[in-house]
N, C-alpha and C positions, 0 to 999 in steps of 0.2 A: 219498636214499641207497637202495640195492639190491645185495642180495646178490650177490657175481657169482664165478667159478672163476678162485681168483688166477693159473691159468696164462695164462684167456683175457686176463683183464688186463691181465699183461706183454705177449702179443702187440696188443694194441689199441693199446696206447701205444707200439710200437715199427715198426709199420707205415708209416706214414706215409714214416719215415727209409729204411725198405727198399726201397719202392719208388723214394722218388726215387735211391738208388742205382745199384738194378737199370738203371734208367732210363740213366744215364751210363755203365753198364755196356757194354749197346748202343750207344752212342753211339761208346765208342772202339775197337769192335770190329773186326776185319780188313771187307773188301767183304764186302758183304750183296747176295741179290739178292732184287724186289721184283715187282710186275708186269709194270714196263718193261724188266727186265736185271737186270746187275749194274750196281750203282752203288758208287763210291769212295767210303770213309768219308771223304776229307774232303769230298765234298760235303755232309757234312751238320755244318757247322762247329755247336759249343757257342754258347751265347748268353754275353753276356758281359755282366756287370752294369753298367749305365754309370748318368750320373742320371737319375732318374725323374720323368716326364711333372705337371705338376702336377694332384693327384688319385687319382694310383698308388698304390695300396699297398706297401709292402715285403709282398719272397716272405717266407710263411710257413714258420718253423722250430721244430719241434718234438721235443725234447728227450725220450730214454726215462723212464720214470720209479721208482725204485724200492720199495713202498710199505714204511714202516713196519710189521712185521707183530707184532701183540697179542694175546697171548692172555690168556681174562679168565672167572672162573666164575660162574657162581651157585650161593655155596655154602653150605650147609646145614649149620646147628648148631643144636642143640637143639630145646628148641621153645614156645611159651605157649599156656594156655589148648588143649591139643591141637591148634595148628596147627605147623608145621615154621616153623622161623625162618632167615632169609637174611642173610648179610654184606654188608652197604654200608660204604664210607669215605669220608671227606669228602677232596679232594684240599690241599694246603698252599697259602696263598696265594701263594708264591712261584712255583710250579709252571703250566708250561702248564694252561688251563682252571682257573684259581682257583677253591679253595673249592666246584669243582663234585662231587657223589656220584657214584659211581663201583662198580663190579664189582671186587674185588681181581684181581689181576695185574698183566701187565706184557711186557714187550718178548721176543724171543724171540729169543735169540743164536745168530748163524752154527754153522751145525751140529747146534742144538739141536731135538729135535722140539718142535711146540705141548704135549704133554702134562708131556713134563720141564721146559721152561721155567714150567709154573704151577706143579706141583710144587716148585721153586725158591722162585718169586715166593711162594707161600703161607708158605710158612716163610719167606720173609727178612722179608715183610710183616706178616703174621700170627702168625709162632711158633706155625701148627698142622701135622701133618701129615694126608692126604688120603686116600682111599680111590678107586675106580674113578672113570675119567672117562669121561664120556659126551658127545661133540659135541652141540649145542645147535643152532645158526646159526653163520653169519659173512657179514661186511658191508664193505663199504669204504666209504670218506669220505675227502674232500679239504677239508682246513685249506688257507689262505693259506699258509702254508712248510712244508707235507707232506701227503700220502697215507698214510693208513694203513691198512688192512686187519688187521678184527677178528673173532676166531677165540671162540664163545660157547662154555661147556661145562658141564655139571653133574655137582656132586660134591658129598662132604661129609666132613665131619672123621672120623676113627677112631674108635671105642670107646675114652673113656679120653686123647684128646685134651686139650691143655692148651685155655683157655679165648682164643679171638683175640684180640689185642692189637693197637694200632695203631702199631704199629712204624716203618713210616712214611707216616704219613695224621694227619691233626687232630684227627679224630674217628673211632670205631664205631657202627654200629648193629645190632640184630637186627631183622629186621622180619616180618612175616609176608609174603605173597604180594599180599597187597588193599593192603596199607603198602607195599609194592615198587615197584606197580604206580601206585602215585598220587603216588611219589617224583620231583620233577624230574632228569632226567638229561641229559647232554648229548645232541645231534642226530645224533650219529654211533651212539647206543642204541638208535635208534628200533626197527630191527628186529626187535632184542633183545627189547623190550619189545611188541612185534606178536607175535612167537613166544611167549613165555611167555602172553599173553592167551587165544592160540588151544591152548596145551598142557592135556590131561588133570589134574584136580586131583590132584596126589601123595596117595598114601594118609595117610588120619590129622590131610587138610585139609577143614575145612568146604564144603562142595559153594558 
């Protein structure tokens, strides 16, 4: 998995289809002329699919694709022993990725920016509300039946915030940063979890 600019993305996965267009574009276009003349487009008749040579492949077709996009925090509530403490949830076993831990959030609806969509999510998930968000990373990953593209951020609860709840997750935990970090998380985290390694210790954490 690697980070990449969800616009180049759409264009990578969409390529493919363009060209071969463009391609027949040309093809049915009025005379063309070339080194020798002009030449009549129909001499340049379409291929036409008939049956294949034993050994052939079928032509290659490739489909755009549109990725799920998630936004997801690391976020910060209270704290033990003078280190800051992080919310993790455990997912429902029913639930894509069973029982696996996870960054609260969630899916980000048509329209919505990545930062009101967490805002959202934290409160419908957690029953807390948030303070400044700050971009983290983000990453894509492809599951067997989706793409998704994951938007990281960091934030923390209000002053006077209710205490998180797992509203819809199995479990809570608070953890410190060294417990974050040595937390299994799914493969599509990886990044996540490289960024935060390589991040400055927040003040008021054990070096």
């Amino acid at each position: 998995m690697r980070a990449h600019d969800p616009q180049a993305l759409h264009g990578a996965l969409r390529r493919p289809r363009d060209l071969r267009a463009q391609r027949l574009q040309r093809r049915l276009q009025g005379p063309q002329r070339g080194p020798r003349g002009r030449r009549a487009a129909e001499q340049l008749p379409l291929r036409r699919e008939g049956p294949r040579r034993p050994g052939q492949l079928p032509p290659l077709r490739v489909r755009p694709v549109t990725p799920v996009i998630v936004t997801l925090a690391l976020l910060r509530h209270g704290s033990r022993d003078g280190s800051p403490t992080y919310v993790v949830t455990r997912r429902p076993a029913h639930a894509h990725l069973p029982n696996a831990w996870e960054l609260p959030g969630g899916k980000v609806d048509p329209g919505e920016s990545p930062e009101d969509a967490l805002r959202r999510e934290l409160l419908e998930e957690l029953g807390v509300a948030v303070g400044p968000i700050t971009p983290m990373t983000f990453a894509w990953h492809a599951y067997p039946e989706r793409v998704v593209l994951l938007l990281f951020h960091r934030t923390a609860t209000v002053p006077g915030s209710s205490e998180p709840r797992p509203l819809a997750a199995t479990e809570l935990r608070l953890l410190t940063r060294a417990e974050l970090l040595a937390l299994e998380f799914p493969p599509a985290n990886a990044s996540f979890l490289a960024a935060l390694a390589a991040a400055p210790v927040e003040p008021g954490s054990p070096a």
